[in-house]
C-alpha positions in Angstrom: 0.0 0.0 0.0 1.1 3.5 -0.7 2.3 6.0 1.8 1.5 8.8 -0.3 -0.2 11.8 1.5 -3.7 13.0 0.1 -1.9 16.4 -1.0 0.5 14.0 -3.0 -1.9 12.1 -5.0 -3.9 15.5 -6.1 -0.3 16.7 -7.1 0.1 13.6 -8.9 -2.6 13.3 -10.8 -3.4 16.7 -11.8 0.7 16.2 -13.1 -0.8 13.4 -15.2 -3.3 16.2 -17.3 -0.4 18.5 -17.8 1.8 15.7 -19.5 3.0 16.7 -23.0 2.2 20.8 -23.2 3.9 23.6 -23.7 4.0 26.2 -21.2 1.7 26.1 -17.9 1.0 28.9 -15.6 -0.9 28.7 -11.9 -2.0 32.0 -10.2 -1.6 33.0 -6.8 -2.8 30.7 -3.6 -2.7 27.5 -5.5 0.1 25.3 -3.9 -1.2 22.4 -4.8 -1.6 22.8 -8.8 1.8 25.0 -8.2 3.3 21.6 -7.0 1.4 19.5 -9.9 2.9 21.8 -12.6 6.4 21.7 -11.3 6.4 17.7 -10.9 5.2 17.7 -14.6 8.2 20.0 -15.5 10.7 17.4 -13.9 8.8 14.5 -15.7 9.5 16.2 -18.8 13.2 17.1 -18.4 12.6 21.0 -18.6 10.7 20.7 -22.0 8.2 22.4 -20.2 7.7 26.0 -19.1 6.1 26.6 -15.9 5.5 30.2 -14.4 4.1 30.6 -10.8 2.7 34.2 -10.1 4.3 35.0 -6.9 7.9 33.4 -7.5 10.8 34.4 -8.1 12.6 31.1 -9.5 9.4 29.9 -11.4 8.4 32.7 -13.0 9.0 34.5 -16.5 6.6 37.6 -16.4 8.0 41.1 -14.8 4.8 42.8 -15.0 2.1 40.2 -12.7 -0.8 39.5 -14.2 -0.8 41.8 -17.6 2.2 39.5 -19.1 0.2 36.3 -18.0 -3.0 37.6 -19.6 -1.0 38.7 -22.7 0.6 35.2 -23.0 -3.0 33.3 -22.7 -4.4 35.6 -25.5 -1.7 34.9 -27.7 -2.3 31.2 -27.6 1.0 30.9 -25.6 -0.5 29.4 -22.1 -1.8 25.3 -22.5 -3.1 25.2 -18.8 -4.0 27.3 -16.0 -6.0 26.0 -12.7 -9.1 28.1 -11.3 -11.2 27.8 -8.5 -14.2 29.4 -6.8 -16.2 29.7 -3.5 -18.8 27.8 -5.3 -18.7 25.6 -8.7 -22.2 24.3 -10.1 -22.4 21.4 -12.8 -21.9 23.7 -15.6 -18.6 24.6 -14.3 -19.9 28.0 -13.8 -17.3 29.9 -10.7 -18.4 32.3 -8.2 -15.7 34.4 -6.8 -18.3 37.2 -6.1 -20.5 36.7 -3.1 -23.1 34.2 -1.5 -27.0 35.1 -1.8 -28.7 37.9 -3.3 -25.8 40.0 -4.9 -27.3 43.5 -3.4 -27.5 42.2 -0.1 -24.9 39.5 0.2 -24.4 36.7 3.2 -21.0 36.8 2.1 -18.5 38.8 -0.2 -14.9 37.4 -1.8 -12.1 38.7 -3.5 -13.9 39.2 -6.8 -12.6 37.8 -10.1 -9.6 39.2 -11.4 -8.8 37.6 -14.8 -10.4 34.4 -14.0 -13.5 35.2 -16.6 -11.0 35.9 -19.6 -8.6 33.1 -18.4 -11.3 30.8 -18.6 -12.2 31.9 -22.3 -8.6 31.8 -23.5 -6.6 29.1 -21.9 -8.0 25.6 -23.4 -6.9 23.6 -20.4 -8.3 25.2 -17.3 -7.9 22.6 -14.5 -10.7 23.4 -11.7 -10.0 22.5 -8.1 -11.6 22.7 -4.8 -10.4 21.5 -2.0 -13.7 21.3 0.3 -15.6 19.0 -2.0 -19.5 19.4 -0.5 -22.6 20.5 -1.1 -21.9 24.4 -0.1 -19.0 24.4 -2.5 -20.4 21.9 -5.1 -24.0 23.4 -5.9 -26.3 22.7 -8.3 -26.3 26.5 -9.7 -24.1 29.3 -8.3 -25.3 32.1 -6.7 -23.5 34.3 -9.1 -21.6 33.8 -12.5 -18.1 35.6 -12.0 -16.7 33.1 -15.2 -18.9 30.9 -16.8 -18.0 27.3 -17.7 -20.0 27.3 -21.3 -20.9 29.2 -24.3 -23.4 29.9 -26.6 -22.1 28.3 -30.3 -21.1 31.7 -31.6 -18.9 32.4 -29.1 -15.6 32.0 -29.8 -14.2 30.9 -26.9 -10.8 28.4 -27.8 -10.5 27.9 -23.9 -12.7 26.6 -20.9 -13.3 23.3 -18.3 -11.4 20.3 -18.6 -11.7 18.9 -15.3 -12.8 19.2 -11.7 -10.4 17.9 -8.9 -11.3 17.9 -5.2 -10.2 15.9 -2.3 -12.6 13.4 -2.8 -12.4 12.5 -6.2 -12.1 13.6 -9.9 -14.0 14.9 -12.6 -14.4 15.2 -16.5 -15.8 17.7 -18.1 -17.9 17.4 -21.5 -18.5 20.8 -23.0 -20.4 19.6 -25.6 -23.0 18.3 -23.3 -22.0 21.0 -20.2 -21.8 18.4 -17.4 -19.5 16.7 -15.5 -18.7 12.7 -15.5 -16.9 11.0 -12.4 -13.8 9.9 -13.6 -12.2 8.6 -10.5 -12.1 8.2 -6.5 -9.4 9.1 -4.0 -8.3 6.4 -1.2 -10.7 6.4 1.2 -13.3 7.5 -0.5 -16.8 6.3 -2.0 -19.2 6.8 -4.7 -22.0 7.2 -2.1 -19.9 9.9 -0.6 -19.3 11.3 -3.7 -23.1 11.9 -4.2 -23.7 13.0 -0.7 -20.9 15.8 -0.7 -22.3 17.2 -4.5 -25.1 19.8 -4.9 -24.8 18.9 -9.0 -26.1 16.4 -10.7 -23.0 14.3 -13.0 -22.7 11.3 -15.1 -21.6 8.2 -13.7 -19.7 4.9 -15.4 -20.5 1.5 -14.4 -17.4 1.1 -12.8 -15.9 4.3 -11.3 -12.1 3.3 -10.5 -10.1 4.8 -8.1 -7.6 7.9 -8.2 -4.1 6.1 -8.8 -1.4 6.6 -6.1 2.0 7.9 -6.9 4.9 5.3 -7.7 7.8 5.2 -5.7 9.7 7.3 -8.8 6.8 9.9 -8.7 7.1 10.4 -4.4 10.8 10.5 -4.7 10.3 13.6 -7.4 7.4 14.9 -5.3 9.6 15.2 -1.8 12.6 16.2 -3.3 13.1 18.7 -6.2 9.3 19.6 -6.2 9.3 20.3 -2.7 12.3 22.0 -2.2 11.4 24.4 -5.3 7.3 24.7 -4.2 9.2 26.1 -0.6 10.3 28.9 -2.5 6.9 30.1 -3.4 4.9 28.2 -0.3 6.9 27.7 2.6 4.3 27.0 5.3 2.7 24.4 3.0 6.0 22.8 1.8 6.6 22.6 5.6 3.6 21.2 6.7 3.0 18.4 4.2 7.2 17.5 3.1 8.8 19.0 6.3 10.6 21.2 3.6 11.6 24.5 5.1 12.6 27.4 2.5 16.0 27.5 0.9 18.3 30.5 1.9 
């Protein structure tokens, strides 16, 4: 049985949907897909370019967020990871507020560049890492960046998955909705359905979320952790006992 840690096998497998681009990029507060995009760069021997807002090692952009969105425009991003305080089964995000937007029961950051990120990049990795029904719901109070558009849209980016820290996801744009594609240790279906406010496809036999090989751990707690201390040291501390390079 594997000794991998739950942060380890989402690092893992989100690695595993980055195999084989160009160029990914992960925004600010996002340790996890940070981790993920730097484990695919090792798998790839540096044939990969990965920039982390909010690093100084991992990061080619001197002017924040303009250069990032100039890059995804351009075609020049393959992957970028969003999130949201609530995500409904159209993979609509709400980083707005909770309840009626004039008199909110709750107010976040606000959106940023998710909306055009989301329109641009065509491999936008969602991930949540409080998978139930408050976070999962069946429509979102408010539509900060919406997961689908209408045919004349041109839109060359969008969904391509869900990951939480109960399971997986697909996402089918043609049809807007979700399918379960796998389980994480410890987990169930039944669980699944309990903890999800949307309604998703399910296969006859749902397997579950592979743990890392002993190759993929010994990248994980070495060079990926060492380098994701750099950008996260309280996280790379907690979950590697990694403290931050001088």
């Amino acid at each position: 049985m594997s000794d991998a840690r739950s942060e380890e096998i989402l690092i893992a497998t989100i690695a595993g949907m980055l195999a084989g681009l160009r160029h990914v990029a992960v925004g600010a507060s996002s340790p996890v897909p940070g981790a993920a995009a730097l484990l695919a760069k090792q798998r790839s021997g540096g044939a990969m370019r990965v920039s982390v807002l909010g690093s100084e090692r991992h990061n080619f952009f001197t002017d924040g967020g303009k250069e990032l969105f100039d890059c995804a425009g351009q075609g020049r991003i393959d992957a970028f990871f969003l999130s949201g305080a609530q995500i409904d089964g159209q993979a609509n995000i709400n980083l707005v507020s909770i309840g009626d937007p004039d008199r909110p029961k709750a107010r976040f950051p606000g959106s940023f560049g998710s909306g055009y990120l989301y329109f641009v990049v065509p491999r936008v990795i969602l991930f949540r890492l409080e998978h139930t029904p408050r976070t999962l719901v069946e429509r979102v109070d408010f539509i900060s960046s919406p997961g689908i558009s209408d045919a004349n849209v041109y839109r060359p980016g969008g969904p391509y998955a869900l990951i939480t820290d109960r399971c997986l996801f697909d996402f089918d744009k043609a049809r807007a909705r979700f399918t379960l594609r796998s389980v994480h240790p410890g987990h169930t279906t039944n669980e699944i359905a309990e903890q999800t406010g949307f309604a998703y496809d399910i296969p006859e036999v749902v397997p579950e979320t592979p743990t890392p090989d002993a190759e993929t751990l010994a990248l994980i707690r070495g060079p990926v952790a060492e380098q994701i201390a750099e950008i996260y040291p309280a996280f790379a501390e907690r979950v590697f006992g990694v403290g931050k390079a001088a």
